[in-house]
C-alpha positions as CSV (number, residue, x, y, z in Angstrom):
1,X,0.0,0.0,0.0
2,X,3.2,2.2,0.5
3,X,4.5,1.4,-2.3
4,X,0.9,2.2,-4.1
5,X,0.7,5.8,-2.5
6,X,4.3,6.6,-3.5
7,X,3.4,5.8,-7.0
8,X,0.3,7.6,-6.7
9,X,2.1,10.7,-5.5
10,X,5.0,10.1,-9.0
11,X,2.3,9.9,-11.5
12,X,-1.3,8.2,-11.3
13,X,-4.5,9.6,-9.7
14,X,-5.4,8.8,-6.3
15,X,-8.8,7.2,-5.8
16,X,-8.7,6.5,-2.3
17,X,-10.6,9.7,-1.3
18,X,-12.9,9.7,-3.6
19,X,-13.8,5.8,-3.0
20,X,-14.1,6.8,0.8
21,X,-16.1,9.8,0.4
22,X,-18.6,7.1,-1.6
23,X,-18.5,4.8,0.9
24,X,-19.5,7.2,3.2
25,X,-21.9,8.2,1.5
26,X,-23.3,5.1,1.0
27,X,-23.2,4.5,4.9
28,X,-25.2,7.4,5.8
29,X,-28.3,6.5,2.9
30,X,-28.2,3.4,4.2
31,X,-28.3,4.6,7.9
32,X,-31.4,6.9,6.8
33,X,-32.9,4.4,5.5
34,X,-33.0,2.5,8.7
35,X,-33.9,5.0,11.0
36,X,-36.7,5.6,8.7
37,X,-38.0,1.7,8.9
38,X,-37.2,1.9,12.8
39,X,-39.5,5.4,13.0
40,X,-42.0,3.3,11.3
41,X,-42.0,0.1,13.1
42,X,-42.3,1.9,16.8
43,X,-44.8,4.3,15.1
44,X,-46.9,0.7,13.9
45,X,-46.4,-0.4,17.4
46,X,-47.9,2.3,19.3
47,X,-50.7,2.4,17.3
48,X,-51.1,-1.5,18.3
49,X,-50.3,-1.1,21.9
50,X,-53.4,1.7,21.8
51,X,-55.4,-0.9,20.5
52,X,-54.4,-3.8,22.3
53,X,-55.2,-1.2,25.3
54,X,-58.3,-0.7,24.6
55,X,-59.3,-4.0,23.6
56,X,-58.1,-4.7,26.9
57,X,-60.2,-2.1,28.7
58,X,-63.4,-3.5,26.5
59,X,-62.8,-7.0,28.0
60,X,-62.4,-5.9,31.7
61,X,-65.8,-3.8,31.3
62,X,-67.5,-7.2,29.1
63,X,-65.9,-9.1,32.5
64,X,-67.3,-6.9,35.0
65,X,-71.0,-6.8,33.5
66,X,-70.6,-11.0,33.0
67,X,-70.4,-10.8,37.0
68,X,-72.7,-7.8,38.0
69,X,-75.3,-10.1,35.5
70,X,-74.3,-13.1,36.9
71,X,-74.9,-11.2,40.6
72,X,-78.4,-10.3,39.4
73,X,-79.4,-13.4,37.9
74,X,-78.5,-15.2,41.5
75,X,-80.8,-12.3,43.2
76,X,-83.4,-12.7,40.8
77,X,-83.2,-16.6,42.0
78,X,-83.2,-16.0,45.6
79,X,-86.1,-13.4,45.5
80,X,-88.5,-16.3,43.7
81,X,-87.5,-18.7,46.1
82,X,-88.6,-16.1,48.6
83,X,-91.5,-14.8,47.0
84,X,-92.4,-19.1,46.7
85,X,-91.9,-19.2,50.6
86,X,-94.0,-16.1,51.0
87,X,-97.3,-17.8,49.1
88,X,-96.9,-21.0,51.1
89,X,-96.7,-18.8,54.4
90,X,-99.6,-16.7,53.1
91,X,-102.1,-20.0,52.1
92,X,-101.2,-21.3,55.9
93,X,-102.5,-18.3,57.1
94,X,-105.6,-17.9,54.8
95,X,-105.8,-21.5,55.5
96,X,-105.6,-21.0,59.8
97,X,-107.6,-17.5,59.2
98,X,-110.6,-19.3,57.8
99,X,-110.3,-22.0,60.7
100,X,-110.6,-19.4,63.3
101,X,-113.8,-17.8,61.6
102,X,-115.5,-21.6,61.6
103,X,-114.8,-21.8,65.5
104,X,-115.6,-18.6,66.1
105,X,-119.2,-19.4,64.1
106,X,-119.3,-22.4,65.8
107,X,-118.8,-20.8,69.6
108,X,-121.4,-18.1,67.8
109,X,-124.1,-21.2,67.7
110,X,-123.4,-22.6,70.9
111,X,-123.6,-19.8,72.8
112,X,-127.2,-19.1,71.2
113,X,-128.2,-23.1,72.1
114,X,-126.9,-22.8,75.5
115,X,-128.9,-19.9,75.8
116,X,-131.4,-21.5,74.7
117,X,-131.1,-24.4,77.1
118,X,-130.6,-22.5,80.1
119,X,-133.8,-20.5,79.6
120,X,-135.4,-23.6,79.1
121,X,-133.9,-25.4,82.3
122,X,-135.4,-22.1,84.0
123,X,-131.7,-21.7,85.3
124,X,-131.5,-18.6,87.4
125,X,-130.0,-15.1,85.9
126,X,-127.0,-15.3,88.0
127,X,-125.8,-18.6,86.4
128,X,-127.1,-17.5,82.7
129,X,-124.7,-13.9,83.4
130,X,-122.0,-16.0,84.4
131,X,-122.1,-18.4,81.4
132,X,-122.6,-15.6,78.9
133,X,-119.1,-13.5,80.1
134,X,-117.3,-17.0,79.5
135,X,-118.6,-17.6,76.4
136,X,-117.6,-14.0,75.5
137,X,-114.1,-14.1,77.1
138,X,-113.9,-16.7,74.7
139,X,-115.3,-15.0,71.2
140,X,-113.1,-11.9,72.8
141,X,-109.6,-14.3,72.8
142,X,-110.8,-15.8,69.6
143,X,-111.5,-12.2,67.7
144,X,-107.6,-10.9,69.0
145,X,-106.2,-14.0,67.1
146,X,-108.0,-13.6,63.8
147,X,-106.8,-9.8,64.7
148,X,-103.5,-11.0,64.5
149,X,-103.4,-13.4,61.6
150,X,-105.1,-10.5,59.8
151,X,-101.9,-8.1,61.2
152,X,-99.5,-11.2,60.1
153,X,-101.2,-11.5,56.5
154,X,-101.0,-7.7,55.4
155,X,-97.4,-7.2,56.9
156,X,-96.5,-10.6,54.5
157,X,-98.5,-9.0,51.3
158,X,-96.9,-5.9,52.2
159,X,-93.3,-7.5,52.0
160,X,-94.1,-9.9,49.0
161,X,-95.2,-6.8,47.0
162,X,-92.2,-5.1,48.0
163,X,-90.1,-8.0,46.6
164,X,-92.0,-8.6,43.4
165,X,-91.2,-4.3,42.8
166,X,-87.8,-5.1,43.4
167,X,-88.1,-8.3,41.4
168,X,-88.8,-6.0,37.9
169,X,-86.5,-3.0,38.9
170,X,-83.3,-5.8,38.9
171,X,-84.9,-7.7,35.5
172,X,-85.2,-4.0,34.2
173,X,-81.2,-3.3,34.9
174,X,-80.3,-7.4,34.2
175,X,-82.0,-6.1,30.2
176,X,-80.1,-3.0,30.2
177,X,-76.8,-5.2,31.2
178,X,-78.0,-7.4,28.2
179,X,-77.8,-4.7,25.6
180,X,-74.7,-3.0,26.8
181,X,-73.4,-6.6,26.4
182,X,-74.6,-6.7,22.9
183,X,-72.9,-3.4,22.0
184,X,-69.3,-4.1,23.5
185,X,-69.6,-7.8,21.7
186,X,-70.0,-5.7,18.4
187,X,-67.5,-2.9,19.5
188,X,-64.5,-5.9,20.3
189,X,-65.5,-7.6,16.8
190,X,-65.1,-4.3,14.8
191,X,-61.4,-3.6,17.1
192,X,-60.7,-7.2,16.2
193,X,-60.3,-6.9,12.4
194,X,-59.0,-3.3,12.5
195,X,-56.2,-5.2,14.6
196,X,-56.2,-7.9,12.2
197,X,-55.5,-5.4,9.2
198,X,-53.2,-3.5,11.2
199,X,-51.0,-7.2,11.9
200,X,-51.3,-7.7,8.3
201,X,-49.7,-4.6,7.6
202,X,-47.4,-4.9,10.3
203,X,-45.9,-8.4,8.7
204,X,-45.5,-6.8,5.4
205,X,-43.8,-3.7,6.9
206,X,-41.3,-6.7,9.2
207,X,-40.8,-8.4,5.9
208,X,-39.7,-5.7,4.0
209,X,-37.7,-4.7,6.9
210,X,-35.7,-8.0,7.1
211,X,-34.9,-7.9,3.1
212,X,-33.3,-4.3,4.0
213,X,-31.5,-5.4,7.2
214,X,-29.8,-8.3,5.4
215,X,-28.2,-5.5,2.8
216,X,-27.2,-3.4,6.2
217,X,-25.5,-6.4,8.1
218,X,-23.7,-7.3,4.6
219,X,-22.6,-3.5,4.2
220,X,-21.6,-3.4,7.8
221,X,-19.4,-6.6,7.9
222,X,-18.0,-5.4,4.8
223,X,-17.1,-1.6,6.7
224,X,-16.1,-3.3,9.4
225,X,-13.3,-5.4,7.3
226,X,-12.5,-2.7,6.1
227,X,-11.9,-0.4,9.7
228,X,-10.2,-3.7,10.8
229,X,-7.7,-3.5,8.4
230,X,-7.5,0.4,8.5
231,X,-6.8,-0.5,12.8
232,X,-4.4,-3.1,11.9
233,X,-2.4,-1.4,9.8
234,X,-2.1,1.7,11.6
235,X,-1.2,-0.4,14.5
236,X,1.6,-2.1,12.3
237,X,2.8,2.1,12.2
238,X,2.5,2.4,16.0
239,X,4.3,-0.6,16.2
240,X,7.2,0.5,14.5
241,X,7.0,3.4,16.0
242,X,7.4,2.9,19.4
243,X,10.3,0.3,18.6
244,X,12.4,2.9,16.8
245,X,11.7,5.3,20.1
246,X,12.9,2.4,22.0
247,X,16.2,2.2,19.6
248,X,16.5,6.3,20.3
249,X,15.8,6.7,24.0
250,X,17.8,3.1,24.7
251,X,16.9,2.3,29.0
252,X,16.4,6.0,30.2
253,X,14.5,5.8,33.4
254,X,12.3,8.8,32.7
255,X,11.1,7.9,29.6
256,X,9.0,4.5,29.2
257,X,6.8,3.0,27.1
258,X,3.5,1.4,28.8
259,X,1.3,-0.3,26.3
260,X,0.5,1.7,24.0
261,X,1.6,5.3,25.4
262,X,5.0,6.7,25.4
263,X,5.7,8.5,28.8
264,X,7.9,11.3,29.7
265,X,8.3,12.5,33.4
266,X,7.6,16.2,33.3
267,X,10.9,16.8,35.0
268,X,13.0,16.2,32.0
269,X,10.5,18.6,30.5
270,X,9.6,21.2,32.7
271,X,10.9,22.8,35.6
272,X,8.4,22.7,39.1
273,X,5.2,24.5,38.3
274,X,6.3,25.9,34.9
275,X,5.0,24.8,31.3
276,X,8.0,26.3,29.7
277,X,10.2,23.9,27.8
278,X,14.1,23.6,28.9
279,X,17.0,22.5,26.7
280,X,17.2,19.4,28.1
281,X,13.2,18.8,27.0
282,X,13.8,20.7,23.5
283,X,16.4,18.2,22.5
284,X,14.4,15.3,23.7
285,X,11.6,16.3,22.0
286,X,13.3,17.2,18.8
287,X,14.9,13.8,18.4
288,X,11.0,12.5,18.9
289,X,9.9,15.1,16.5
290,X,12.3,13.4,13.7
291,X,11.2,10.1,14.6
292,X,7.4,11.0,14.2
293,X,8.2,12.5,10.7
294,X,10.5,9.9,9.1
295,X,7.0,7.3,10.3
296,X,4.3,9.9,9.2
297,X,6.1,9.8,5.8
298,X,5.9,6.1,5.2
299,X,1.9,6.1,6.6
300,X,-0.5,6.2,3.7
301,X,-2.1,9.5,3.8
302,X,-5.8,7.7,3.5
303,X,-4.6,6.7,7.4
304,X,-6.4,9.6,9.6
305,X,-4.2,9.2,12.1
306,X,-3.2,11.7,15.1
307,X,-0.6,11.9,18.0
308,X,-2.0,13.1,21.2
309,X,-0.4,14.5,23.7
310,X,-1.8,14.0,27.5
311,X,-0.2,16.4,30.3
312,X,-0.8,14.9,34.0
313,X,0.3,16.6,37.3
314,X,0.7,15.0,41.1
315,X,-2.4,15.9,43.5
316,X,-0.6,18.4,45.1
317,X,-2.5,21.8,44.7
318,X,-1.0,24.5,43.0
319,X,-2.8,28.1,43.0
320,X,-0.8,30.7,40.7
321,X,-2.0,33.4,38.7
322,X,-0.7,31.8,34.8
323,X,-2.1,28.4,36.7
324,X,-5.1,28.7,39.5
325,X,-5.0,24.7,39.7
326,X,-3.6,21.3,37.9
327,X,-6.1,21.3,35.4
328,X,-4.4,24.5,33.7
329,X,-1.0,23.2,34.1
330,X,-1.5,20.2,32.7
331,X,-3.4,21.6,29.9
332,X,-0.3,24.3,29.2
333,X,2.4,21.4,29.5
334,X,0.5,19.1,26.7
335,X,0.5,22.6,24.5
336,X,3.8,23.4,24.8
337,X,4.7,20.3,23.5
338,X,2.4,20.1,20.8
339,X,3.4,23.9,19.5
340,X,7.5,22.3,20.3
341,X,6.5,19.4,17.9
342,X,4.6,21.7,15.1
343,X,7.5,24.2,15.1
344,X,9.9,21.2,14.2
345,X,7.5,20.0,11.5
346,X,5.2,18.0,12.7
347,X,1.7,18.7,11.0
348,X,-0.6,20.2,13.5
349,X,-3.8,18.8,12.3
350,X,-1.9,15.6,13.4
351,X,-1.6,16.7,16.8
352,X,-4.2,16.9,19.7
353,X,-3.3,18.2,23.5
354,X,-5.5,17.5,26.7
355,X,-4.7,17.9,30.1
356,X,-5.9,15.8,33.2
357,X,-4.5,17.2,36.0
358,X,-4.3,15.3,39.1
359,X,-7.1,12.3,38.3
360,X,-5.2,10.1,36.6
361,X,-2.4,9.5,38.7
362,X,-0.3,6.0,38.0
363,X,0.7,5.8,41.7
364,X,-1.6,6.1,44.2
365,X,1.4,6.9,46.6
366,X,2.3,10.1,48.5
367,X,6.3,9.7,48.8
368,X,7.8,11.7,46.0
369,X,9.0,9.0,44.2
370,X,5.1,8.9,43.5
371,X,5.3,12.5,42.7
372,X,7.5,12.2,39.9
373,X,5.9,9.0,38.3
374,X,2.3,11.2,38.3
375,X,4.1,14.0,36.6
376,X,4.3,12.9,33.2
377,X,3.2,14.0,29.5
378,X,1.5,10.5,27.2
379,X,2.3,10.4,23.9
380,X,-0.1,8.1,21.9
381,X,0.0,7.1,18.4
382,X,-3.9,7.0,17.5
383,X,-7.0,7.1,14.7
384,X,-8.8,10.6,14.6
């Protein structure tokens, strides 16, 4: 690919940016495109969750009337057993009633033949008074209990006709229940095929859908190839990279390389609470600036790569008035060595600066060995 890009730069056209600038393109129709089908699909599935809602509400009311009917239909049977009871009561006492009038007829005759025999015996009046208040003790005891089955038979009509009105009230509300029945029966049929349509529509919509995400996964295991290799390679560069700095720096104790960073203890760098350069730091920086230039001319320049710079400080405070806390220091180190690095040639869209202050310390120590381990300025080799 080196080799391509040199001969590229001798003679030929380069087609790499215009092939990535239609793959991009590509990426973000196709990206439209789905968020398009997605807007769709959740706007489809509200729509069915409202009526899957309301179906739902339709069935709890169709449930409650089922029990408030099934409530009134097991009054309705309770109140004719009652009002059954009631008529059997009532004939006993119609039945009893009309006994008491036959023996109070029959007390009626006998007192008029034992009147009749005692004036015929010639019994005295004294005897015939006396006879007479019994008999009508007697008619008096029998006329209070007719009085009372009389009492008993009106309070009994009075309660079965009381019954019987509540009787047709209930079998008035038990029709009304029947026809709002009817009408959510018709109401759940019409939600029931505008749901069907709506599914139908739905699995066209999910079908179409799949056909389309098929393309997208094929598309994205093809970019993602594709950013693999672009990774790969450009670790290849950091690679070689950090092994030259490793030829160049040879086993300085300031300077280390830790995974993927290149470290430099801000002492060789910078004096204590300054973010000016010294001599010492310009000539170490200079021999990384030629380094980073002899590898950014053998990286193809399709590679968007960048070298950024992190500044980090130890957690003691530092309150000045070019630097009112870590945060700025840091931030000032990482830029001077980013303008150091541009003024020797390094491009400066290539270079990014950040500082962290004190929260990212690599020793969690408070001796001043850990000091100077925490003050440090990352190099990393990275995509943009």
């Amino acid at each position: 690919m080196v080799a391509r890009s040199r001969g590229s730069a001798r003679g030929g056209p380069d087609i790499w940016p215009g092939f990535v600038d239609a793959l991009s393109s590509l990426l973000l129709v196709l990206i439209f495109l789905l968020v398009v089908f997605v807007l769709s699909e959740f706007l489809l599935s509200r729509a069915l969750s409202g009526r899957d809602e309301a179906l739902m509400r339709l069935n709890q009311q169709v449930s409650e009337l089922a029990d408030l009917l099934s409530l009134e239909r097991q009054s309705n049977t309770q109140l004719r057993g009652d009002i059954t009871q009631l008529a059997a009561q009532l004939q006993a006492s119609t039945a009893e009633r009309d006994g008491l009038a036959s023996r109070v007829a029959l007390l009626v005759s006998q007192q008029g033949e034992l009147e009749k025999q005692l004036a015929a015996a010639g019994l005295d009046a004294e005897s015939l008074e006396s006879a007479r208040e019994d008999l009508q003790l007697q008619l008096a005891a029998a006329m209070a209990m007719l009085e009372a089955e009389r009492a008993t038979l009106r309070n009994e009509r009075d309660k079965t006709a009381a019954d019987h009105l509540r009787l047709v009230e209930e079998q008035k509300i038990s029709s009304a229940a029947q026809r709002q029945l009817t009408l959510l029966n018709q109401q759940i049929a019409s939600l029931r095929l505008q749901l069907a349509g709506l599914q139908n529509a739905l699995d066209a919509r999910d079908a179409e859908l799949s056909d389309k995400n098929i393309q997208i996964a094929d598309l994205g295991q093809r970019l993602n190839v594709a950013l693999a290799t672009k990774v790969e390679e450009l670790s290849r560069y950091r690679s070689e990279f950090f092994g030259r700095l490793r030829e160049v720096l040879g086993s300085r104790s300031d300077v280390s390389i830790e995974g993927d960073r290149f470290v430099i203890q801000s002492g060789v760098l910078f004096d204590t609470g300054r973010a000016d350069l010294g001599p010492a730091g310009e000539q170490q920086l200079g021999e990384l600036a030629e380094l980073l230039l002899q590898i950014a001319s053998e990286i193809p320049s399709d590679l968007k790569w960048i070298l950024r710079i992190d500044g980090h400080t130890d957690k003691r405070p530092i309150k000045t008035f070019e630097f009112p806390s870590n945060w700025e220091l840091s931030a000032a180190r990482a830029i001077a060595v980013a303008r150091y690095l541009a003024a020797r040639g390094v491009p400066p869209d290539r270079l990014t600066a950040a500082g962290f202050g004190e929260f990212q310390p690599l020793d969690q120590g408070e001796t001043e060995l850990a000091y100077r381990r925490n003050r440090r300025i990352e190099l990393k080799l990275t995509e943009r």
